[in-house]
Each structure stands twice: as C-alpha cells, then as structure tokens.
N, C-alpha and C positions, 0 to 999 in steps of 0.2 A: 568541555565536550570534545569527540573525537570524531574525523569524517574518516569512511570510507565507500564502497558500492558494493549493491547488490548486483550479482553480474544479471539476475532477470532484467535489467537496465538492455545487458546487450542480448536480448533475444534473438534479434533478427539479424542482426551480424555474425552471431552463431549459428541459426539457421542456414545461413547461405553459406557459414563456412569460409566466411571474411577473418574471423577472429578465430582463435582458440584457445583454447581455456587457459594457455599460457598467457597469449598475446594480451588478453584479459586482464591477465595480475600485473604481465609488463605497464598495463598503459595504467593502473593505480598507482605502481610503484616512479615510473619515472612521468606520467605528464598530468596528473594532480600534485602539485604541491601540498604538502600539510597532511594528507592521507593515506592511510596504511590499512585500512579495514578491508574486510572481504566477509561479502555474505554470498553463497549458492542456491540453487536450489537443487536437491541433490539430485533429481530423476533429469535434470536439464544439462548438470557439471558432469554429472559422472556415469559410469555401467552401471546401474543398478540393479540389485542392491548391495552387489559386492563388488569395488572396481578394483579388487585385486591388491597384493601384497606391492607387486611393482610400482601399483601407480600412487599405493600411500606412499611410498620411498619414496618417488618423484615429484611428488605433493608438496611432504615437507622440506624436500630440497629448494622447490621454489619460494615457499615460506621463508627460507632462511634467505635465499638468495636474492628475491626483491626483497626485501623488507617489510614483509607483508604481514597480517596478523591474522589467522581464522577467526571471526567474530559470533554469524549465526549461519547456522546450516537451520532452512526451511523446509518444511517435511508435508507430505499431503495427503491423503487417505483414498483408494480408489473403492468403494466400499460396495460396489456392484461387482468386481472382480470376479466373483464365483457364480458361475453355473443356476446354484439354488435356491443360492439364498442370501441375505443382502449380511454386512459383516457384522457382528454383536461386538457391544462395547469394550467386552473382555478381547476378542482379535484384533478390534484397531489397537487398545492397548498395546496387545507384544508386535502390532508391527511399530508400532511408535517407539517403543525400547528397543528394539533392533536398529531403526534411524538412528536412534539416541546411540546405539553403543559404535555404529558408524565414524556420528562425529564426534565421540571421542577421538575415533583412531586417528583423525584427521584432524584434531587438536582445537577444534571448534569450543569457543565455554557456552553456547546459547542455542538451543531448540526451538523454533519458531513454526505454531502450527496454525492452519488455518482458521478465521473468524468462526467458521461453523463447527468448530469440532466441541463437542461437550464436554465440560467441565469435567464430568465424572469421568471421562477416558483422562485426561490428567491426572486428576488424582488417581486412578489407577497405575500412573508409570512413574508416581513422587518419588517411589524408594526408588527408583531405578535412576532417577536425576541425582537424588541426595548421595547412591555408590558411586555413580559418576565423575558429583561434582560440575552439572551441568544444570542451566538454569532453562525452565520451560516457560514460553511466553505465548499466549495467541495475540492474535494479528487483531486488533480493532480497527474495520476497517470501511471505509465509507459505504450503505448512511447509519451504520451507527455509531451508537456516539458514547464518550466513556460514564456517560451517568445512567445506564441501563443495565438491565439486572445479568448480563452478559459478562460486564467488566465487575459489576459488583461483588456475587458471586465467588469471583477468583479472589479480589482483594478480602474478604470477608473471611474466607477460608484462610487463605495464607495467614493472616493477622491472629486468626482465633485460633493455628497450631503452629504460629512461630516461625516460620518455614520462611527464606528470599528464594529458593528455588522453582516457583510459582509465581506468573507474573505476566506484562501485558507488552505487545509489542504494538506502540500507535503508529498505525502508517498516517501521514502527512495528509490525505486524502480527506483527513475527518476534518482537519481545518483548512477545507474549501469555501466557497464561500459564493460561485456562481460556476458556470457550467465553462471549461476553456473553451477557449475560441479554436483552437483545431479540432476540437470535437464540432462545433455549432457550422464550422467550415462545411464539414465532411459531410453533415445532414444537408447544409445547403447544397454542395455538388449530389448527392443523393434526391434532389428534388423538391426538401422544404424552400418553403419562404423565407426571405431573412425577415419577415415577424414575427413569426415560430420564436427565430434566435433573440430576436430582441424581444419578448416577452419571458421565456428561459430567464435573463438575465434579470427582468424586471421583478420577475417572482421570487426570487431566489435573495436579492433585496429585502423586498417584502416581509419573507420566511425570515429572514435573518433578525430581522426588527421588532418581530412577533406581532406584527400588523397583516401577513397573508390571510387567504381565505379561509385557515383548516389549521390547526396544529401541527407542526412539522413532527411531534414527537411518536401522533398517532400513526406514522411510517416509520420511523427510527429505529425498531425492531427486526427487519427486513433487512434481507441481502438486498443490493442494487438490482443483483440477477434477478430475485424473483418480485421484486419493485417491478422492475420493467415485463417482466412475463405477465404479471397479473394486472399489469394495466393495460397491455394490450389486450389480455383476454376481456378486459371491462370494456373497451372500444368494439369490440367485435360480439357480443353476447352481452353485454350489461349487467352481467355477472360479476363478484367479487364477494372477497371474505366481507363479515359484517366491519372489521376494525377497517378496512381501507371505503367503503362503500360512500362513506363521508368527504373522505379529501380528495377520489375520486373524482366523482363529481363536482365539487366545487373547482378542481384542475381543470375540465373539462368547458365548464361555465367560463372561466378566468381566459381560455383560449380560442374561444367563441367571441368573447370580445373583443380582442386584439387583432387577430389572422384572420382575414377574410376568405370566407368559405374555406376552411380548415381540414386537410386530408388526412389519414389517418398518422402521415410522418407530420405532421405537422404537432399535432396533439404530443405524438413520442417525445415532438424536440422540447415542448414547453415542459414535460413531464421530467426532464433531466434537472429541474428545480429542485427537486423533493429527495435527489442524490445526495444530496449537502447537509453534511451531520449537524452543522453550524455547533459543534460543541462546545465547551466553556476552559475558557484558557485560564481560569481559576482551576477547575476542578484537574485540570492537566498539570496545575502546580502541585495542587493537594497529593495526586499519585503520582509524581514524578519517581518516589522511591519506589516504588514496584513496578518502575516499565523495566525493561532487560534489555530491550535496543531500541531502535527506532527505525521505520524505513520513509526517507524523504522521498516521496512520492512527489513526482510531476511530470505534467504534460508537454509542457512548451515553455522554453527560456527566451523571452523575447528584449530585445538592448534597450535598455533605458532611454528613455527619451533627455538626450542634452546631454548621456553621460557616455560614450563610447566605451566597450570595455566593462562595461557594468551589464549584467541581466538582472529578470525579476521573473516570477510567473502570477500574470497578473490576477490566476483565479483563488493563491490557498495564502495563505496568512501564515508567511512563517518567519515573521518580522515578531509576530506573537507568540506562534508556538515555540520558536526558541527560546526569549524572553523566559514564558512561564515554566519550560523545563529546568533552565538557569536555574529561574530561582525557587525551585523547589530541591535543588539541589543535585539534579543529574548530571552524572558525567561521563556515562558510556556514550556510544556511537552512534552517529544518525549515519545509518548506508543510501545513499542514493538510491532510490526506485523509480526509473524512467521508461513511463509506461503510452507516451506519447504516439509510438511509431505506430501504434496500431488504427490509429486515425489518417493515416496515409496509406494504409495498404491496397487503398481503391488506385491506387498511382503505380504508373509505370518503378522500376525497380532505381531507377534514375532519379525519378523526381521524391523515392520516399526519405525521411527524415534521416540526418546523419546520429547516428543513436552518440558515437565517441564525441559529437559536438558538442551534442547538447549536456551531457554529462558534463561534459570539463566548462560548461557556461557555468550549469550548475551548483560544482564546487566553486567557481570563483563567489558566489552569492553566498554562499557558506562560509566559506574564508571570512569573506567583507561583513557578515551579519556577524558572527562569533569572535572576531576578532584575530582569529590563527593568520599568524606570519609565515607566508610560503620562505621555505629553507632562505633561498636567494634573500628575502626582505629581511633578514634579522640582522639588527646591526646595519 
C-alpha cells in the first residue's frame, strides 16, 4: 500500500491562510517520509470550477517538482443551488462529468463522491469515467457500514457489467470503535458531565459485542448528520421515524441510568455511541478489490504510552483495517483525513490543534503498521 494526504486534513491552516496549497504538497513531499499521494477537495484547492489554464501549468509543475502524485480529487454536489428547484439526477450527473473532466486535467486517476450521492447519478457519468479513464468511488463513511445496501449496490452493479471504474472509497471512520476523546472533551467543556462521556464509551463497547440495548444496524443506514438531527428532535418532541423509535429510546433509557439527572447535552453525548459503524474487517477483505482509495480518517494522534515517538488513535482500529485490506489484496493509497481540529474550535486560535502535527504523527503510525521505510531508513 501507498500513503499520501488529503489536504481536507489542512482545513484550517488553509482557512487562516497559514499554508498554501503549495506549502501543502511541500510538506508531503519533504516532511512525510514514504509519501507522495495527494488528494483535494476541489471547491476547497481550487477557483472553481475552472482554475484556469495557468494554474493547471503550475499544478503539474509542482507535481513534477515535489514528487507528488494526483491520487483522488473529491467532488460534492450543492443540489439547492438554484432558485426553483432542487437538482435532478440527470444535472448532478453533468456536473459530476465536468469535475470528472477537471481531474483529468489535473492528472488525478480517482473521483471520490459523497456518501449520499445515489448510485444511479454514477451510473449515469460511467461512460464518462470509462473515456476518461478515471475511477468513481463513493465515500462509506461513518455510521454506515460496508454490508448495507449503499455499498452493495455499487459492488453488485460493477460485478454484473464487468466495469473497475465503479467503486467504494472507505474513510477510516467506519472502523471506529468508541467516540474520541477530543470530541467527549469538547462536550464536556460545553457543559456535559463526564458521565455522559463515560457512558458514550461504555455503550459503544457494548454496541460493538452485540450485547447493547438495540441493534446498531437499525441506525446504520443514516448519515451521522441526520442521526444526530433526529435524535435530538426525539429529545424535544418524542418524535421519530418508526425505524429509529426503538433504539431511541432504549438510548434514552441506557442514559437515565448512568448520568444523574441527564440534560439534553448530556443524552447528545451518550448518543455519539451509535456513530460507530463497528463494520466487519472480513467483509473489508472481501471488497478490498473494488475500494479506489482510502481516506485515513482521524481524530487525535496521542504517544504511546512507554513508546516515545510512537502515536495511536486510540478510537478506530486500523491495526485491523490495514490488516484486512492487505490481505484482500489492496494496494492503492490510504490519504490521511484529519478531521480533528474541529473539536477545538471552541479555543482561542492558540490553543486550537496543530493540524501539520498531527498529520506527520500520523504517518509515522502508518509507516510503522505497513511496514514502509522512510527514504533515510533503507539500508
């Protein structure tokens, strides 16, 4: 396997206009060892949706010149855009072919669309991958998880017309496993209890063992986003679709008994249990051939206890999920996705997370799990 980063990693160091999209490929190319990948996200890298003749020239200049590789340009749909009327499957289509003939130009081999984008707008823009020569992946991305009919689907289709240019891109997220602690922080400086957090983590145990109050899978179909929307609207109205009404509730119960007198953040924080796709690091071997990339998503790289020089993140299992991609045979590139800093933004601009740290913790975790000899160590 290959590492490189998605610069979504440096969000906030690009927001403030610390980094630049140069400074960006510089710090893959010279202070990751072993790394050459690059993923965008193109409304974040560049003008869009055209940035111009000049700046593809300047583009591939830097490609050549770090030693960089274009991997996946991630594309998004703003589907309220217009005035009237919300966008039909055939418009996101041609604007997804228009991304898509983008990162061509910009030398990308991998299209990576969001979790919620429906199947049939891909298949609508296949020939437009297959002239290209580009592969289209969506993003599976936490809570769900790759044995639902989201991921199926795609694998299903591809298999029954032959096609690798369809295909799944697992962000790291799905093999989480409890809720990070700089999230469960941030609630607590927000005013939960830390029993809230230590229940969070207890449940989430639980969920993982198949021993919780509720099936995790009867939420597994849900974005997180509207996980969290529609429990809070359950907290405030007692309201809910009939498929969540169940684990609901039983969430509900489960936080009643732990957190003494329980506010409505307190309920949110236990509710961060049910984010956790807890998916099966078999079936991640089974489709390792139809993933297209990977994005290592994480929170927080904290040093090993005993080991100086070593990190971990103690909430996602990717002592596993590497493993299981191994050995199903993958060998493209996990990009780093470090999505951390936003659980510090309640912090002065001082105290919030150094985004280039933690990256380069990171990769050293990657390095040391896959085996890759940074340049200096061979020989």
């Amino acid at each position: 396997m290959k590492i490189g980063v998605s610069f979504y990693s440096y969000q906030q160091s690009h927001f403030f206009k610390e980094l630049t999209l140069e400074d960006q490929i510089r710090e893959v190319s010279q202070n990751l060892p072993g790394a050459d990948g690059i993923e965008i996200v193109d409304e974040m890298s560049l003008r869009y949706p055209d940035p111009g003749e000049d700046f593809v020239r300047r583009w591939h200049s830097w490609m050549e010149q770090y030693g960089t590789v274009p991997v996946t340009m991630d594309v998004s749909f703003d589907v309220l855009q217009f005035r009237d009327h919300v966008m039909s499957y055939d418009e996101v289509a041609e604007r997804l072919m228009r991304d898509m003939r983008l990162a061509k130009r910009l030398g990308f081999s991998n299209v990576r669309v969001l979790s919620t984008c429906p199947v049939e707008v891909m298949i609508k823009a296949l020939p437009e991958a297959e002239r290209l020569d580009l592969r289209l992946g969506k993003e599976v991305h936490q809570p769900m998880r790759l044995e639902g009919q989201q991921v199926t689907e795609i694998i299903e289709f591809a298999e029954r017309n032959g096609t690798d240019r369809l295909g799944i891109v697992p962000d790291f997220g799905i093999f989480g496993f409890r809720p990070s602690e700089v999230l469960l922080a941030q609630y607590e400086r927000r005013g939960a209890k830390p029993e809230a957090s230590v229940a969070a983590v207890e449940l989430s145990a639980l969920l993982r063992k198949g021993e919780g109050p509720f099936d995790l899978a009867s939420v597994a179909t849900e974005t997180a986003g509207n996980l969290r929307s529609e429990f809070k609207r359950y907290l405030t109205s007692g309201d809910s679709t009939a498929v969540l009404a169940e684990p609901f509730a039983a969430l509900r119960d489960f936080a009643r008994a732990r957190v003494p007198d329980p506010s409505e953040l307190d309920y949110i924080v236990v509710a961060e249990a049910i984010m956790q796709s807890n998916t099966g690091l078999d079936t991640m071997r089974q489709l390792a051939g139809h993933v297209v990339s990977c994005h290592g998503k994480f929170n927080y790289m904290s040093e090993i206890p005993g080991h100086p020089g070593q990190y971990q993140d103690i909430a996602i299992d990717y002592e596993g999920a590497l493993k299981a991609l191994s050995d199903g045979g993958y060998e493209g590139y996990i990009n780093t996705e470090y999505e951390g800093q936003r659980y510090f933004q309640d912090r002065t601009r001082a105290e919030m997370m150094d985004e280039v740290d933690q990256v380069r913790r990171h990769h050293e975790m990657l390095r040391r799990l896959l085996g890759i000899a940074a340049p200096a160590e061979v020989n």
